[in-house]
N, C-alpha and C positions, 0 to 999 in steps of 0.2 A: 520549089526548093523544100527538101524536109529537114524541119527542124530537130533537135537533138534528142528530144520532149518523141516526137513519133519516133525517128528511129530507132530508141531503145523501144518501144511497143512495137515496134514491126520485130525485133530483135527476139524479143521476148515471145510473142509471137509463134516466127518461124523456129525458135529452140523449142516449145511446145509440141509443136507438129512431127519436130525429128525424135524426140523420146518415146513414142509409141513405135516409131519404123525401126531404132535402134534395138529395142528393147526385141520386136517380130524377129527380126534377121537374127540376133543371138540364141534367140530358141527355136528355129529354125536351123539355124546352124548346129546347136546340141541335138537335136533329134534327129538329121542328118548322120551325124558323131555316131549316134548310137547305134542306129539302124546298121551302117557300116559296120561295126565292132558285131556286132548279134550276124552280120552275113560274115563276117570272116571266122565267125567263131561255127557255124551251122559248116562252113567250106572245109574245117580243122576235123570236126566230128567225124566228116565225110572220108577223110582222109584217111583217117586211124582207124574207122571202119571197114572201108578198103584195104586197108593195111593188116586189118585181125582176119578177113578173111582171106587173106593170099594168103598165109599161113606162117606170118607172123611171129603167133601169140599160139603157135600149136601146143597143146598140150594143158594148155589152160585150162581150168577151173571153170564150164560155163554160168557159171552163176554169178561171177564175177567180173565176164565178159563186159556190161556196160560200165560198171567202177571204171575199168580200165581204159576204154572208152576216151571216158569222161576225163579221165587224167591225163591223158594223152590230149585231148584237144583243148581243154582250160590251163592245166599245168598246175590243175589243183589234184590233190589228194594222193600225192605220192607220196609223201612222209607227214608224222605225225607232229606238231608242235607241241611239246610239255613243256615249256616254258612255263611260267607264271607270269 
């Protein structure tokens, strides 16, 4: 029979053991998250790149070509913020 006196050290314990697994799996799991977000974002690139070259973006500016790119697959840098 265990007394009350071990089982809380058995308790204490086995919660020791589970805070280093918990802790693996959560940043395992964010870097999972990310690597996912970085391929759908490398998939969007692809797209808008295929996209400028059917012909698109005819007429365009090539020097401008990757800005646009790039706006098209982030959804960054279409407009400017002057907010303060």
């Amino acid at each position: 029979m265990v007394s009350p006196a071990q089982n809380n050290l058995i308790q204490s314990y086995l919660s020791a053991l589970a805070t280093p697994n918990a802790i693996a799996t959560a940043v395992t799991a964010k870097a999972f998250a990310v690597a996912r977000q970085e391929g759908a974002a490398a998939v969007q690139l692809l797209d808008s790149a295929a996209a400028a070259d059917s012909g698109d973006s005819a007429g365009a500016d090539t020097s401008l070509a990757g800005d646009s790119l790039v706006a098209r697959a982030t959804g960054l840098g279409g407009q400017l913020d002057v907010t303060a």
